[in-house]
LOGU-274694 format. One record per residue (C-alpha): residue in three letters; x, y, z. Coordinates in steps of 0.2 Angstrom, whole numbers, plus 2048, in hexadecimal, padded with zeros to 3 digits. Layout:
% LOGU-274694
<rest Ala | u X | v Y | w Z>
...
***
This chain:
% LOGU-274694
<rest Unk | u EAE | v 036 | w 3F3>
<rest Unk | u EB4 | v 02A | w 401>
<rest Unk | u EC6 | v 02B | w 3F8>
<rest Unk | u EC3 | v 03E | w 3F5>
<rest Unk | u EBF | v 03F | w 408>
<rest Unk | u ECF | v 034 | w 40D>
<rest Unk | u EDA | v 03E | w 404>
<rest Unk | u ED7 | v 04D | w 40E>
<rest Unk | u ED6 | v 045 | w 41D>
<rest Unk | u EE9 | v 03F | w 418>
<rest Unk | u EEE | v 050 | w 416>
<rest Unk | u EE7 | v 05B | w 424>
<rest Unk | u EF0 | v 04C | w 430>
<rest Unk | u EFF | v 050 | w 427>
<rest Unk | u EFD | v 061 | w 428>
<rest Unk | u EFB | v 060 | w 43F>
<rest Unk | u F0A | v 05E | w 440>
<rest Unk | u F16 | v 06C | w 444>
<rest Unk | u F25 | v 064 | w 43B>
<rest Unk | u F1E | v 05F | w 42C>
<rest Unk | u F17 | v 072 | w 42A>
<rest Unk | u F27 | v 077 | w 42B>
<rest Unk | u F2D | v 06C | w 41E>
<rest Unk | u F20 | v 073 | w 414>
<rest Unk | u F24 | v 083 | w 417>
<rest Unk | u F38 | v 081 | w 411>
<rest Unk | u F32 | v 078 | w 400>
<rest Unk | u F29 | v 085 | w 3FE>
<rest Unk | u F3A | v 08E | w 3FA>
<rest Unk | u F3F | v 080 | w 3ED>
<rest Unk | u F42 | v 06B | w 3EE>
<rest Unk | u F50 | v 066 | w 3F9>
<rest Unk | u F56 | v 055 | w 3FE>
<rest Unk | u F52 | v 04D | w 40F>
<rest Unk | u F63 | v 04F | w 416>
<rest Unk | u F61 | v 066 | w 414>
<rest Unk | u F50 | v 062 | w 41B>
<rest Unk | u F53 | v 058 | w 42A>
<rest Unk | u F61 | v 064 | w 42F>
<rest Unk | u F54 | v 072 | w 436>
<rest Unk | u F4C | v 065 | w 443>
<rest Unk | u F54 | v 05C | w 452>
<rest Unk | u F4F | v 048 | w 44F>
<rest Unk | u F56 | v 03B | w 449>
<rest Unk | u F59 | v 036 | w 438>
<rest Unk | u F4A | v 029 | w 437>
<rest Unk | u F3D | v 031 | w 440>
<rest Unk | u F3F | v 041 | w 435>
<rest Unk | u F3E | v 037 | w 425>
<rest Unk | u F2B | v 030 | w 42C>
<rest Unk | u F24 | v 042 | w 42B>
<rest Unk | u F2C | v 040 | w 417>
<rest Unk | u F23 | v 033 | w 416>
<rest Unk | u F13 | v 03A | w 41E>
<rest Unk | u F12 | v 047 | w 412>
<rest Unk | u F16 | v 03E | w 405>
<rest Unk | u F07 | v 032 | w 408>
<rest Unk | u EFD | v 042 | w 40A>
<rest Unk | u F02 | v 047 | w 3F7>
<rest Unk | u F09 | v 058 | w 400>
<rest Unk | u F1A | v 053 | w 3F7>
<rest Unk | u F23 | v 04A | w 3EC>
<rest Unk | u F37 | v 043 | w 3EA>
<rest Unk | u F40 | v 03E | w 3DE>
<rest Unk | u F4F | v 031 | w 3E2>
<rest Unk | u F61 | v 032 | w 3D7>
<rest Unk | u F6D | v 027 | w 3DC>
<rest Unk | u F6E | v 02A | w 3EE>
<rest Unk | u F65 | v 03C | w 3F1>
<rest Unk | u F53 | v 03E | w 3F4>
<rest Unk | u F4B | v 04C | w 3EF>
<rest Unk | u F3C | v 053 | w 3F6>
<rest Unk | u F31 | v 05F | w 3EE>
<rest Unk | u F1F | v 068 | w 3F1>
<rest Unk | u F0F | v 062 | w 3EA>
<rest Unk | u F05 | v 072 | w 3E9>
<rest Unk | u EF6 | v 06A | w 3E2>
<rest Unk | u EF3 | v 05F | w 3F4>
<rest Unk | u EF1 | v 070 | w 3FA>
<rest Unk | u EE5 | v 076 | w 3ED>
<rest Unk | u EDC | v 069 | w 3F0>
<rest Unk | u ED9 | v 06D | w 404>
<rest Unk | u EDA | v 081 | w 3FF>
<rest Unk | u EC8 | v 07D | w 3F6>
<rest Unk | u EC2 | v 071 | w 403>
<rest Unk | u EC5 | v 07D | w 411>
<rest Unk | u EBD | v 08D | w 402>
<rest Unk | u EAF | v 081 | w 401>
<rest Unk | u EAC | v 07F | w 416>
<rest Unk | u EAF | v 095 | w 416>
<rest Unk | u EA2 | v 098 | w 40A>
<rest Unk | u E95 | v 08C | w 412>
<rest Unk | u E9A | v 093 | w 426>
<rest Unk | u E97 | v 0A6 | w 41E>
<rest Unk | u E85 | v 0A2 | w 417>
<rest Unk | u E82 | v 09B | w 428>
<rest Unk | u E89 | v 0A9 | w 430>
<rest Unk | u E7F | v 0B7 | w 424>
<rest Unk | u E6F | v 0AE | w 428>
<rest Unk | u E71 | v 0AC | w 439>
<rest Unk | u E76 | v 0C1 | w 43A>
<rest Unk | u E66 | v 0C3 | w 42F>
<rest Unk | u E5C | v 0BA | w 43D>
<rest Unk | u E64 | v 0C2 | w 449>
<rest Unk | u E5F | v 0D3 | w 440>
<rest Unk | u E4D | v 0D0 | w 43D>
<rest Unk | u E4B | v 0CB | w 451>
<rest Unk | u E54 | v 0DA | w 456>
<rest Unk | u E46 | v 0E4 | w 44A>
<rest Unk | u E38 | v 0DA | w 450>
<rest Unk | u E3D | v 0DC | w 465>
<rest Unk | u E3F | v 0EF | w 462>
<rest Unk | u E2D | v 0F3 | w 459>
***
């Protein structure tokens, strides 16, 4: 559970970040390498590759290296993963929600007889 619990805590920090949503977003059209990546935002080299390596961690993507090219593609099933978790926190904040309206109802009823 504690792993379970780090792991998402890893990904929602990656995913606070602007950039690295935007990164998402372009893998979502295919893999690319990190040099057809880095080209959409102005910062240097290094710093650009930390938010790689961010997501990476995060298990948001995955690269491949051949020869002298890394290649990074998407991970859909980190994002699963947080699509359930935040499924989970929806369905438990709407039962709240529906009891509280039913409470709210039945005070209504009872302040009008």
């Amino acid at each position: 559970m504690l792993e379970q619990t780090q792991q998402l805590d890893q990904l929602f920090s990656a995913l606070g970040d602007s950039t690295r949503r935007a990164v998402l977003a372009r893998l979502c059209r295919g893999p690319a390498q990190v040099s057809e990546l880095a080209q959409d935002f102005d910062m240097a080299l290094p710093s650009f590759t930390q938010h790689l390596r961010v997501l990476e961690n995060s298990g948001l993507v995955y690269s491949e290296k051949k020869g002298r090219v890394r290649t990074y593609q998407l991970a859909p099933q980190a994002l699963k993963e947080a699509e359930q978790w935040l499924a989970r926190q929806r369905s438990h904040w709407e039962a709240r929600f529906n009891q509280l309206d039913t409470y709210l109802n039945t005070l209504k009823e009872t302040r009008n007889d």
